[in-house]
C-alpha positions, 0 to 999 in steps of 0.5 A: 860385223864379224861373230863365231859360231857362238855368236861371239862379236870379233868386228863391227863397222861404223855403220853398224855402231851408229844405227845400234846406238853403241861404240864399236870398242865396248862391244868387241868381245861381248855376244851378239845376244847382249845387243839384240833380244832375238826370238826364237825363229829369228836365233834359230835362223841366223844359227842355220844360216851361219853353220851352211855358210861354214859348211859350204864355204859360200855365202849365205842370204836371208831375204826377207819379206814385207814387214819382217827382218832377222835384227831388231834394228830401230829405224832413224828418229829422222826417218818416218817410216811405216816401219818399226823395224828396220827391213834387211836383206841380210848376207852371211859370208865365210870369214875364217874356217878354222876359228868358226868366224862368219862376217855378216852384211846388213843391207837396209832395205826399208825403202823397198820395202815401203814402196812395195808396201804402198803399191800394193795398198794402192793395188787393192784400191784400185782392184775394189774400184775397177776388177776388170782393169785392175790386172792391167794397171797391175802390170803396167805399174809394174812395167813403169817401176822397173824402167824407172829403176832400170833408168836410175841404176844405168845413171848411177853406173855412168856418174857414180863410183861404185866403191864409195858412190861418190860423183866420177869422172863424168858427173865431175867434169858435167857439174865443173863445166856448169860452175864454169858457165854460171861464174863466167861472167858473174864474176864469182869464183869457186875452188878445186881441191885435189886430195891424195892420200899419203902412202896409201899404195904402202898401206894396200901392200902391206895390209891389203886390198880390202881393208885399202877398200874400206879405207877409201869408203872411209875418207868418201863419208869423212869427206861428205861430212866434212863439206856443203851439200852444194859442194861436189865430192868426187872420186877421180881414180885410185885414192885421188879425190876432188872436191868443188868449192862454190861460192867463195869470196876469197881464198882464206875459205879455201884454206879454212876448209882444206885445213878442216879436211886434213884434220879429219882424216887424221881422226884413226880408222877402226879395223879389224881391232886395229887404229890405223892412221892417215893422212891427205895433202891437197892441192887448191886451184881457184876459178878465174885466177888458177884457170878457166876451164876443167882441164886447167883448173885439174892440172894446176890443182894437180901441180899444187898437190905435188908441192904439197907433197914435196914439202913433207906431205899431210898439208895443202898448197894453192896454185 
């Protein structure tokens, strides 16, 4: 979100909106106060944080501890936690100098929170049972947990695009192939979506990059929501996405499902106190008919995608 000094709210994201219960258009203009009731310590350290970042012009950290965060933010109803509270790493970055405008980021970080809370509840245990081994176990533990995150995060980097954390290029192609293998000769299809945004480059021009950012993390959530679990939302580079269909007996699903796609990317996308509208063509190729492999299954997605566009664009075409 974004505040002045005063604690004025200029800004906030969805994210924001949703895990505070409230719409982003009725809070613009009202204090940060009349959201959150801060105690004393935690208004006097968000102040402090806010006037070193305009003061030195870089960002600001709040770390928290275990058991400790600087907004009362509730935890999901569907999240159990041992938390009431949702844990924060909190950024406070420089916005505008002039009018005293902070932006401030949120990073929920109970998860780590609750796992550093059990290790070190699972540490006493095991310190009361066996003293003389518990430093050991201790490292060893400790050892073992950075190796696992060391491994998640290399995996991550290599299959996941690190804008909008959709699948990339490598995890599409491994999970495209699998669909290729298993429905080679079961007989079943499944069907490409290849989606380009209309006009996104005119819109990077003229409004920017990193509101062209917030844009794809945008369409990457509208995306996710607006399919299957079992489906594949990928990046595939720029404002390109593909999505993997599986699982579908004729091609009026497909048709159903692209139609759904380019209605809710027509929903406006709330920034910086503007509506901005877009909208997507979508090119559809189905496994067998359009192509047996990654390569053609793409390129015919790909040329049914440019007719969508050659015929006026905001609308899909099948190979």
């Amino acid at each position: 979100m974004t505040v002045d000094t005063d604690l004025n709210i200029y800004y906030i994201n969805k994210w924001f909106a949703v895990h505070n219960n409230v719409e982003a258009e009725h809070i613009i203009g009202k204090n940060l106060l009349s959201l959150f009731e801060l105690t004393s310590e935690r208004l006097k350290s968000l102040k402090r944080h806010i006037k070193a970042a305009l003061t030195l012009n870089s960002p600001s950290f709040f770390t928290a501890d275990s058991n400790d965060y600087l907004f009362p933010v509730k935890n999901s109803m569907t999240t159990k936690s041992i938390f009431e509270f949702m844990q924060q790493d909190v950024t406070i970055m420089p916005y505008n100098l002039e009018t005293k405008q902070v932006t401030i980021l949120i990073y929920d970080q109970t998860g780590l929170m609750e796992e550093k809370s059990r290790c070190h509840k699972e540490s006493e245990e095991l310190a009361k049972a066996v003293k003389i081994a518990n430093a050991t176990i201790r490292k060893l533990e400790t050892a073992k947990s950075k190796l696992i995150k060391q491994k998640d995060i290399i995996y991550k980097q290599a299959h996941y695009d690190h804008l909008t954390s959709l699948a990339n290029r490598t995890l599409l192609n491994q999970r495209l192939q699998l669909l290729v293998e298993n429905n080679q000769y079961s007989g079943k299809k499944f069907g490409v979506l290849f989606l380009d945004l209309d006009n996104f480059k005119e819109i990077n021009d003229s409004m920017g990059h990193d509101v062209g950012d917030m844009i794809l993390i945008h369409v990457a959530k509208t995306l996710l929501l607006a399919t299957r679990k079992s489906d594949t939302v990928a990046r595939f580079g720029g404002d390109e996405f593909i999505i993997l269909i599986d699982e579908i007996e004729e091609i009026k699903a497909l048709e159903n499902i692209a139609q759904k796609l380019i209605d809710a990317i027509q929903q406006p996308i709330r920034i910086h106190h503007l509506d901005i509208h877009i909208t997507m063509s979508i090119g559809i190729s189905l496994f067998p008919d359009s192509g047996k492999d990654f390569n053609q299954l793409i390129k015919n997605a790909d040329l049914a995608l440019y007719l969508a566009k050659e015929s006026g664009r905001n609308n899909f075409k099948i190979f």
